[in-house]
TORPA-175473 format. One line per 3 residues: number of its first residue (from 0); for each residue x, y, z of N, C-alpha, C. Coordinates in nm, 3 decimals. Example, Ala and Ser with C-alpha at 12.3 -4.5 7.8 and 13.67 -1.06 7.14 Angstrom:
0	1.319,-0.569,0.780,1.230,-0.450,0.780,1.320,-0.330,0.780  1.285,-0.225,0.708,1.367,-0.106,0.714,1.290,0.003,0.787;
END
This chain:
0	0.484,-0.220,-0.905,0.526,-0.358,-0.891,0.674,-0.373,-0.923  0.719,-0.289,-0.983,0.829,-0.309,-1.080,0.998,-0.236,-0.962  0.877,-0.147,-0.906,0.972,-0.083,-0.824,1.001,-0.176,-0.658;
3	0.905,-0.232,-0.638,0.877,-0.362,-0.492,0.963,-0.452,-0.535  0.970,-0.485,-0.674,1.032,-0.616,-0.687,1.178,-0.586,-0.731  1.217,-0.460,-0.765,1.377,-0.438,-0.764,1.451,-0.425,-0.662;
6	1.333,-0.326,-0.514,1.436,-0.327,-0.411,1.421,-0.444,-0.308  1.354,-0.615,-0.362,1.328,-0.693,-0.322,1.472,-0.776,-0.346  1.463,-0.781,-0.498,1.568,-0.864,-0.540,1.708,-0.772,-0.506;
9	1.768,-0.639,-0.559,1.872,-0.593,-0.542,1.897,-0.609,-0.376  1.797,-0.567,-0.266,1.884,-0.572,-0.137,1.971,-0.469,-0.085  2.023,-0.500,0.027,2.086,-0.439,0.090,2.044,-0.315,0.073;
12	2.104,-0.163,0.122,2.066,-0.070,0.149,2.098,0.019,0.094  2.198,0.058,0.006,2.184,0.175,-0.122,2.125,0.160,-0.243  2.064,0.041,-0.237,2.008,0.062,-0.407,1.872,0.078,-0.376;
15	1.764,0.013,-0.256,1.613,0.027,-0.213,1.655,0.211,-0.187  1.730,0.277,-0.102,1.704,0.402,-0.100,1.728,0.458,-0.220  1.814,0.413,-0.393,1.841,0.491,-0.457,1.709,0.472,-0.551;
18	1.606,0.338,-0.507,1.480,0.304,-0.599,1.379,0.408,-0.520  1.380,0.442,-0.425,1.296,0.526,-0.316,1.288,0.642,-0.329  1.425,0.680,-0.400,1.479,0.850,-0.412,1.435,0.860,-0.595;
21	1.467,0.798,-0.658,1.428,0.785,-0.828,1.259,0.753,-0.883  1.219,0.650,-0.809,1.145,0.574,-0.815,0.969,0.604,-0.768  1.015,0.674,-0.685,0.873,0.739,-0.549,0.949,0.844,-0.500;
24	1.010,0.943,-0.466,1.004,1.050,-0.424,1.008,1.127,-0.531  1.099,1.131,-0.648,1.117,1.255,-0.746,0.939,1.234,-0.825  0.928,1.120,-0.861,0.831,1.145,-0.932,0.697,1.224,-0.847;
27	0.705,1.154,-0.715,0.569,1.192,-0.632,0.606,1.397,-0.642  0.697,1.411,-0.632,0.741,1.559,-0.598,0.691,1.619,-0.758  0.701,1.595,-0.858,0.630,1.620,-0.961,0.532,1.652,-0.983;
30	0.479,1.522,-0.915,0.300,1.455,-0.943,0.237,1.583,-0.829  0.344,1.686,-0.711,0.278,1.760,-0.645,0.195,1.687,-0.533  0.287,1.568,-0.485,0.203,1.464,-0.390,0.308,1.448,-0.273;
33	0.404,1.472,-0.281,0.530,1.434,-0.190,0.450,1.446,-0.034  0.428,1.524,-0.009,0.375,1.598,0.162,0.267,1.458,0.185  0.193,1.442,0.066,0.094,1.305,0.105,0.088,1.217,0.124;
36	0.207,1.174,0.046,0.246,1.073,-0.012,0.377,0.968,0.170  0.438,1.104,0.184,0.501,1.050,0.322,0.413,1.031,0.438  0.336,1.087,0.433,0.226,1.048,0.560,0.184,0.944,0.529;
39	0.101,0.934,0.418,0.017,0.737,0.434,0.157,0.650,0.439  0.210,0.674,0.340,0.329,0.589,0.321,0.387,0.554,0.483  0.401,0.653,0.609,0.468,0.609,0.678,0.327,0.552,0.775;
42	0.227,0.581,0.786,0.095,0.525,0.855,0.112,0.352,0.811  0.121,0.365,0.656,0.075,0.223,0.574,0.188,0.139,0.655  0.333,0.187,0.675,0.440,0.091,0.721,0.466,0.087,0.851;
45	0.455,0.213,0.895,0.484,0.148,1.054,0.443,0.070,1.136  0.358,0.023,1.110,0.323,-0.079,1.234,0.434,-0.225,1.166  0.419,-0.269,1.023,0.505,-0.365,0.989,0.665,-0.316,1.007;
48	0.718,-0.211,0.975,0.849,-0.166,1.022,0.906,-0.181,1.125  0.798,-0.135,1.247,0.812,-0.163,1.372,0.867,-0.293,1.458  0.725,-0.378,1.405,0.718,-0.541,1.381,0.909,-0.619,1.339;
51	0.921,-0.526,1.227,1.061,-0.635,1.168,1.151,-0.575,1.252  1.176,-0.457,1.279,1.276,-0.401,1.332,1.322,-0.476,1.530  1.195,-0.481,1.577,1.211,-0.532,1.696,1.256,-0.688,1.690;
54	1.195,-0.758,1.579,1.229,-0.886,1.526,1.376,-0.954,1.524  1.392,-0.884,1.417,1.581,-0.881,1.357,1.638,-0.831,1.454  1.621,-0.714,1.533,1.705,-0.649,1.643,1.776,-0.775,1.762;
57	1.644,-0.771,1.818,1.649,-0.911,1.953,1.680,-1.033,1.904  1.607,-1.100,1.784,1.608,-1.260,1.716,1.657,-1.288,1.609  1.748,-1.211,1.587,1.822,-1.249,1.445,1.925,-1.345,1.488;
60	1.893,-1.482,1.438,1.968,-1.614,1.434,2.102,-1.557,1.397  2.208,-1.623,1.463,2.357,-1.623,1.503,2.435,-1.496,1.473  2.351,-1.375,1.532,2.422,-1.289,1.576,2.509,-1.277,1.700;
63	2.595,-1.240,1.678,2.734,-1.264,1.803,2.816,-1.111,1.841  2.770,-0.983,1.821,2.816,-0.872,1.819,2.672,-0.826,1.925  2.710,-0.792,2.046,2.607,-0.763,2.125,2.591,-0.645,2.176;
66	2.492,-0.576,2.158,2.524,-0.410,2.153,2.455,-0.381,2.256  2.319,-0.453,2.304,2.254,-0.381,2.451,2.205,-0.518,2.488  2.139,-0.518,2.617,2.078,-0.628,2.687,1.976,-0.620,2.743;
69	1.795,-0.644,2.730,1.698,-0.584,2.822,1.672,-0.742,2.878  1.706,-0.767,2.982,1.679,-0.924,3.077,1.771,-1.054,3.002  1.689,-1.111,2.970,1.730,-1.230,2.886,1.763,-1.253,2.707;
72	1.709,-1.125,2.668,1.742,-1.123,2.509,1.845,-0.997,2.522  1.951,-0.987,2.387,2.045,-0.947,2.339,1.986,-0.884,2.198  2.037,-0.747,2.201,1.985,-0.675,2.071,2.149,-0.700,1.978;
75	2.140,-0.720,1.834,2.266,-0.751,1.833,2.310,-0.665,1.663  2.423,-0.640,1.629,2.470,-0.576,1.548,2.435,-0.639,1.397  2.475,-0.749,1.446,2.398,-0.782,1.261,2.209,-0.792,1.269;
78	2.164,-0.845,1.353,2.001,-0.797,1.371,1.966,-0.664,1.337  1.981,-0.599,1.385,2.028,-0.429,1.341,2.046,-0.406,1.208  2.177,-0.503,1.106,2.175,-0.454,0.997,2.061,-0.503,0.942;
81	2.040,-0.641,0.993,1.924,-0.654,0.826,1.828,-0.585,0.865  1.770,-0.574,0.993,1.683,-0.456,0.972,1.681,-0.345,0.897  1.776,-0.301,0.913,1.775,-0.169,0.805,1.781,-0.229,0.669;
84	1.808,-0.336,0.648,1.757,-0.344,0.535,1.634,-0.416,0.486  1.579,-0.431,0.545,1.444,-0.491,0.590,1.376,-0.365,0.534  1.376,-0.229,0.640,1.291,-0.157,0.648,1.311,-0.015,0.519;
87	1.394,-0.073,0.417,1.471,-0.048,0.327,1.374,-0.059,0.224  1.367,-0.199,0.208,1.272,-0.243,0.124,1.094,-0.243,0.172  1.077,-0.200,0.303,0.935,-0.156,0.359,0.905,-0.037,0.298;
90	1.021,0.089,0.308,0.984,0.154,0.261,0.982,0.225,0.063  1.055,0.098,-0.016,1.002,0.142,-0.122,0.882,0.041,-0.173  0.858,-0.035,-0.085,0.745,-0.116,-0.111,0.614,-0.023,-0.095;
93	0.583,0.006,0.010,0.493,0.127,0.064,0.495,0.255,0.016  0.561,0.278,-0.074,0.616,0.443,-0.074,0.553,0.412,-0.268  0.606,0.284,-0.340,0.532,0.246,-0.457,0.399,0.246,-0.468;
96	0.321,0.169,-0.364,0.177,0.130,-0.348,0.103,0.277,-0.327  0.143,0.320,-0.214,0.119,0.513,-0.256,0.083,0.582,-0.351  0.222,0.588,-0.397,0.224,0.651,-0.541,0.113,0.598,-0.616;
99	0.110,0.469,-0.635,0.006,0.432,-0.724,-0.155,0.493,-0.729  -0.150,0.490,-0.561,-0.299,0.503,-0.512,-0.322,0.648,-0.560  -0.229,0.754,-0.532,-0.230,0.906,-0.553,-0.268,0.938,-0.656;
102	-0.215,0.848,-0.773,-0.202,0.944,-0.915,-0.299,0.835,-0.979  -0.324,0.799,-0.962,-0.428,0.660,-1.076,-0.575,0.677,-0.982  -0.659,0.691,-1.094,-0.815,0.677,-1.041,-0.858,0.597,-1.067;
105	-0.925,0.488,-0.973,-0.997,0.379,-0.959,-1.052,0.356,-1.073  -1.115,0.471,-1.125,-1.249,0.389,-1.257,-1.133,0.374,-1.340  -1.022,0.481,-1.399,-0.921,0.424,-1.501,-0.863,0.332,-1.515;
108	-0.854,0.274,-1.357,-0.785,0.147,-1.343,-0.884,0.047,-1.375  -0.996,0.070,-1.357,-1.088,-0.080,-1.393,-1.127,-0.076,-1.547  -1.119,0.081,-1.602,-1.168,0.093,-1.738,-1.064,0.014,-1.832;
111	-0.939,0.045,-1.743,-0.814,0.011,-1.883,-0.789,-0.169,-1.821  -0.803,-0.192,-1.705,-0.801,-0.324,-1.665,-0.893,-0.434,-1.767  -1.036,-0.365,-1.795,-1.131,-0.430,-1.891,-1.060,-0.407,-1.995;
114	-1.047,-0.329,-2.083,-0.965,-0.290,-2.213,-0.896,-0.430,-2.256  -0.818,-0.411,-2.107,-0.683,-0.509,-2.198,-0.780,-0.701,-2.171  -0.869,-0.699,-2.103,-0.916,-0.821,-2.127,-0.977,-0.899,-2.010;
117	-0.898,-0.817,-1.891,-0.938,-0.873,-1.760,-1.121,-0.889,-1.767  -1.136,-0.970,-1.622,-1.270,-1.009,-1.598,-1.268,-0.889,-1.534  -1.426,-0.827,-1.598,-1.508,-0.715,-1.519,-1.511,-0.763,-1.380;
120	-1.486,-0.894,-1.339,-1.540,-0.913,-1.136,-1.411,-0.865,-1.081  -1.296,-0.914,-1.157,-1.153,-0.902,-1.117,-1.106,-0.743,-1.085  -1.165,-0.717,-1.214,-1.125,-0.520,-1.245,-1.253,-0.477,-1.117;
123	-1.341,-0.515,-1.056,-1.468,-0.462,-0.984,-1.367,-0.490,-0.846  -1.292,-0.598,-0.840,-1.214,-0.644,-0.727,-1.130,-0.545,-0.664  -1.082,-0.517,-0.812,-0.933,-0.455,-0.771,-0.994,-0.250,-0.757;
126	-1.095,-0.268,-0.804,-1.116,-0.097,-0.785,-1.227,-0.111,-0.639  -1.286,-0.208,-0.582,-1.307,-0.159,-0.437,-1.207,-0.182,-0.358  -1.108,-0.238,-0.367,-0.984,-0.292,-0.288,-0.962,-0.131,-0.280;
129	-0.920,-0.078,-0.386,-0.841,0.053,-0.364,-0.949,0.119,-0.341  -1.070,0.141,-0.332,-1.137,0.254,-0.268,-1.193,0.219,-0.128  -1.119,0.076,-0.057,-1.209,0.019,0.070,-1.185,0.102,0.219;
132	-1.027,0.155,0.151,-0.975,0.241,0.316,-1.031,0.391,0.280  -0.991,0.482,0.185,-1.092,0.586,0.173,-1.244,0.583,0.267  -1.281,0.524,0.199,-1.459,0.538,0.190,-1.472,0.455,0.351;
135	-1.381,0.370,0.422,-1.372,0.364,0.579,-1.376,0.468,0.618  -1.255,0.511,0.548,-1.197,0.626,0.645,-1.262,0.766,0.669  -1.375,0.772,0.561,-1.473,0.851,0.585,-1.605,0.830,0.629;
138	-1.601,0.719,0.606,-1.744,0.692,0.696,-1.698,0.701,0.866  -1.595,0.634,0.907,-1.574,0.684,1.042,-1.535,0.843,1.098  -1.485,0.915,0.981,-1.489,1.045,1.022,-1.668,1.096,1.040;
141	-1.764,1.064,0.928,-1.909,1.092,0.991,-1.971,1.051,1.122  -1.949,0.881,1.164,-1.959,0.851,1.246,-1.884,0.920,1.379  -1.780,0.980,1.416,-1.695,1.017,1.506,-1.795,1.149,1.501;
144	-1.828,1.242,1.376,-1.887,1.365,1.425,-2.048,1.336,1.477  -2.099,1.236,1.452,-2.224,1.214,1.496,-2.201,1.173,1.643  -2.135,1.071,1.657,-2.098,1.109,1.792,-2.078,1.188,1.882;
147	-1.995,1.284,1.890,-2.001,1.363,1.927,-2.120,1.457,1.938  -2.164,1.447,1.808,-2.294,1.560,1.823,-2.347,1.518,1.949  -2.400,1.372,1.992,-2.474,1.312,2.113,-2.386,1.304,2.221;
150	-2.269,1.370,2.234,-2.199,1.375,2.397,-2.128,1.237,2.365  -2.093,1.199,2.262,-1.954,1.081,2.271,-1.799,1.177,2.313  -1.751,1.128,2.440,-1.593,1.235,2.403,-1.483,1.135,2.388;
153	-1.465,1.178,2.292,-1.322,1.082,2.215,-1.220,1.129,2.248  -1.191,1.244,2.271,-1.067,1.330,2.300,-1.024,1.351,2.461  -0.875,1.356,2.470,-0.862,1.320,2.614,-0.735,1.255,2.639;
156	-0.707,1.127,2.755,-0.666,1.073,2.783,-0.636,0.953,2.711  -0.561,0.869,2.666,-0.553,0.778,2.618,-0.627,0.628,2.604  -0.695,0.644,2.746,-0.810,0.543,2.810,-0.889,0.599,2.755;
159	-0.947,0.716,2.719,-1.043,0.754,2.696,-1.101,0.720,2.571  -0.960,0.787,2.505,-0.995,0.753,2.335,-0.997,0.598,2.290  -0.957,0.547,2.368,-0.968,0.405,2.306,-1.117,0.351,2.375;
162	-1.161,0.366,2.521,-1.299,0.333,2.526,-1.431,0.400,2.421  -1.398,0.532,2.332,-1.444,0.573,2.229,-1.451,0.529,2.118  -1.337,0.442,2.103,-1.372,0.358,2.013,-1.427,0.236,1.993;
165	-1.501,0.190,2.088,-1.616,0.104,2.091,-1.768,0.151,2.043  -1.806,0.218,2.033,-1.930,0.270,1.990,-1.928,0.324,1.807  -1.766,0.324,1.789,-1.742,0.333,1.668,-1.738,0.256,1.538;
168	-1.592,0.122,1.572,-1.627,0.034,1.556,-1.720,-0.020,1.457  -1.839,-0.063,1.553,-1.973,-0.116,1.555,-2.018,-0.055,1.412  -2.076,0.054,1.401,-2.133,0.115,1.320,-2.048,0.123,1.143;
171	-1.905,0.163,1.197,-1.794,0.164,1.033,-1.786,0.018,0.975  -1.810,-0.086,1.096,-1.834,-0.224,1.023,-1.958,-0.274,0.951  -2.052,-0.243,1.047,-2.214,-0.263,0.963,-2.203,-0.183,0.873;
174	-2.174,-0.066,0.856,-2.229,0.012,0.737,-2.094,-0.008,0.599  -1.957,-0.086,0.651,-1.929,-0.137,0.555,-2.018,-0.268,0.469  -2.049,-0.335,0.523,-2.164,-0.460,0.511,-2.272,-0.397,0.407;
177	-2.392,-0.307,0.476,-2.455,-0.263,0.441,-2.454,-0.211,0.281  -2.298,-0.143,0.249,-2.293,-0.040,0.128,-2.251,-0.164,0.044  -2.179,-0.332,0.105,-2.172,-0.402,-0.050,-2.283,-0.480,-0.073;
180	-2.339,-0.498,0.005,-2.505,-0.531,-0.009,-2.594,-0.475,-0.098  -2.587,-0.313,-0.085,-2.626,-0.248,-0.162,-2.593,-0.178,-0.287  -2.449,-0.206,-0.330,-2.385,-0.218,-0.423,-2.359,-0.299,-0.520;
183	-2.368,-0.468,-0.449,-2.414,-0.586,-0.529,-2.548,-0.569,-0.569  -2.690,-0.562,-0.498,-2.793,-0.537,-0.573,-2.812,-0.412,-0.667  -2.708,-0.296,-0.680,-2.698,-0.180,-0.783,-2.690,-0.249,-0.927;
186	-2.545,-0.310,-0.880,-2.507,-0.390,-0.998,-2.528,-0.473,-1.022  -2.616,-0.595,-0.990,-2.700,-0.690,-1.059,-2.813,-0.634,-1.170  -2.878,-0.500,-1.099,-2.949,-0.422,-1.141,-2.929,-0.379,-1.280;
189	-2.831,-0.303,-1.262,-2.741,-0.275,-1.410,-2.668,-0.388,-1.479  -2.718,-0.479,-1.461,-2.637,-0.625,-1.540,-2.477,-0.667,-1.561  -2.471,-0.641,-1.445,-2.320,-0.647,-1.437,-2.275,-0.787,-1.454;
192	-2.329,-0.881,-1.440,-2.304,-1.057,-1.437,-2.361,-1.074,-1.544  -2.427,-1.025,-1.646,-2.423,-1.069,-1.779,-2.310,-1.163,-1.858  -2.336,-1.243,-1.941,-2.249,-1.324,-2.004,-2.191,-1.191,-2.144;
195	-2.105,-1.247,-2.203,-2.065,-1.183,-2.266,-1.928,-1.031,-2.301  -1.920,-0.989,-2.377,-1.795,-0.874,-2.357,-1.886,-0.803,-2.396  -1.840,-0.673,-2.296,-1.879,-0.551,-2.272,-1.854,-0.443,-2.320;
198	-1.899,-0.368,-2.405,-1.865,-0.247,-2.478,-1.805,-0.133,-2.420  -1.710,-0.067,-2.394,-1.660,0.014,-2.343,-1.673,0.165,-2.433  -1.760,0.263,-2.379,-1.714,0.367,-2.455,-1.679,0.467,-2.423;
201	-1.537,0.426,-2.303,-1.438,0.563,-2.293,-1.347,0.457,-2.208  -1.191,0.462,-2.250,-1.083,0.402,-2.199,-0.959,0.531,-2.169  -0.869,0.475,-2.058,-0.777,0.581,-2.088,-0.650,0.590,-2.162;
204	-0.604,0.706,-2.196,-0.538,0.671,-2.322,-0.414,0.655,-2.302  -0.312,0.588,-2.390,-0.221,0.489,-2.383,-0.141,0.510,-2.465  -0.039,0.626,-2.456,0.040,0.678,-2.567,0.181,0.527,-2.585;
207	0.190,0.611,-2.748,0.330,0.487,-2.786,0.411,0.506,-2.658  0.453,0.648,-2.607,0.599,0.657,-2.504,0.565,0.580,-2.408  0.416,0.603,-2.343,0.410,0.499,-2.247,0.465,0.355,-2.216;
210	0.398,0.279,-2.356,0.391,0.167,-2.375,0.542,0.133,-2.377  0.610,0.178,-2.433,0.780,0.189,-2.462,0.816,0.174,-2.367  0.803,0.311,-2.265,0.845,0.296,-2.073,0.823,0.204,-2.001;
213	0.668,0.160,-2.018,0.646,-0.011,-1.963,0.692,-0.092,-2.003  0.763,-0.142,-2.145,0.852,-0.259,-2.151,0.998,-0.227,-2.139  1.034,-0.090,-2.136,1.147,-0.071,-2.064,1.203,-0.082,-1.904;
216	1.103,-0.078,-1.836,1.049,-0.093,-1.702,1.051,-0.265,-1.692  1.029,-0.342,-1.783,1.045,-0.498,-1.784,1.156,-0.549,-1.802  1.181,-0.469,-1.890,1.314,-0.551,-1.980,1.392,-0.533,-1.861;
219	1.432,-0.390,-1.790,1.537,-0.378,-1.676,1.524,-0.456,-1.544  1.387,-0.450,-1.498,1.380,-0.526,-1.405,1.421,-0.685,-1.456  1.434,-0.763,-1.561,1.464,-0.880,-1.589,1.643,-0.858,-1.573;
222	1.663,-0.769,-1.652,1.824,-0.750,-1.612,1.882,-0.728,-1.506  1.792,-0.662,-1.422,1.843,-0.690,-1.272,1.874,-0.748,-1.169  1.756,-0.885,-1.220,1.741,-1.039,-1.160,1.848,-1.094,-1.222;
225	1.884,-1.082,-1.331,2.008,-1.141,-1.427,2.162,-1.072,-1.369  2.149,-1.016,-1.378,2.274,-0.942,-1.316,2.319,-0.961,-1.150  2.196,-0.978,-1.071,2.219,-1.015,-0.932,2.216,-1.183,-0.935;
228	2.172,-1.271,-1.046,2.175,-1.396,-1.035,2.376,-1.427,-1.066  2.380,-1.314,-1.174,2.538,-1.363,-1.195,2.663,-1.295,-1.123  2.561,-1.244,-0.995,2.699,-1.167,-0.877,2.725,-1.072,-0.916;
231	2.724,-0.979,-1.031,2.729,-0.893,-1.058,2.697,-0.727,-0.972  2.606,-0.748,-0.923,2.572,-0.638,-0.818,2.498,-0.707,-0.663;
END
């Protein structure tokens, strides 16, 4: 969050790549995630990258530097810049959310989410949110091989693969349905809507340095808003 909202507020285009290069690449290269980490990261943004870039390019209000022409719209030099800086801040926005997803496991996140006080529905919220594209994304890889097993051909022509994906579809949606159906009656089961606070007996652990780094991680991001409020950078 801390890293979305610096290359939100700072701007322009050397400081989102110097939060991108500090921020999410060195650490991911650590964490031994880098190679992974650029693939979703660029899956997660391109289609919105795409989106702003064609945006700002052609329709960026009172641009007057005209660099190409396809019919009636004008692609234009300052459209162009904020794009890049648009897609500046796409990519340490996306490249943060990543990281997060890579190195943090769902149950730790809901275990330490309860800890500090949150509602068990909230912390239940926020850990199927992060496990909703996974567990898609594998149920349609089963579905695609069952298919096939029965003479579905997905592979091919471009017409092809997309009329393949109608028979797909169908099934990765119901059986999303199906598994919170059957996941809400798990956990009614196990008393999950009980009144009361819940005993936890295993959290993850939460050294002093940590805690230090996270309000150092605050304190700067406040100085940054402070410092760009007084022109400073």
């Amino acid at each position: 969050m801390v890293t979305a909202a610096a290359a939100v507020v700072l701007g322009g285009v050397f400081w989102p790549l110097v939060i991108v290069l500090g921020a999410v690449l060195i650490p991911a290269s650590i964490a031994g995630v880098l190679p992974t980490l650029l693939r979703y990261s660029i899956l997660f943004s391109l289609p919105i990258a795409i989106s702003a870039l064609l945006v700002n390019l052609f329709f960026f209000p009172g641009g007057q530097t005209i660099l190409f022409q396809i019919g009636p719209i004008s692609a234009t030099a300052e459209g162009l810049s904020f794009a890049i800086e648009i897609l500046c801040r796409i990519a340490a926005f996306s490249g943060a959310i990543t990281l997060f997803y890579l190195t943090t496991k769902p149950t730790e996140l809901v275990l330490d989410l309860e800890r500090r006080g949150v509602s068990p529905r909230l912390a239940f919220v926020a850990n199927a949110s992060v496990q909703t594209v996974p567990a898609m994304a594998e149920r349609a890889q089963q579905i695609v091989a069952a298919q096939r097993a029965r003479g579905l051909d997905t592979e091919g022509s471009v017409w092809r693969r997309f009329r393949g994906l109608v028979p797909i579809v169908g099934p990765v949606v119901l059986g999303s349905i199906t598994e919170v159906e059957e996941r809400s009656m798990a956990l009614e089961a196990r008393g999950f809507t009980r009144p009361g606070k819940r005993s936890l007996l295993w959290f993850p652990p939460d050294s002093p340095l940590q805690r230090i780094f996270r309000w150092l991680l605050v304190v700067g991001l406040g100085a940054i808003v402070a410092a760009r409020a007084a022109g400073l950078i």
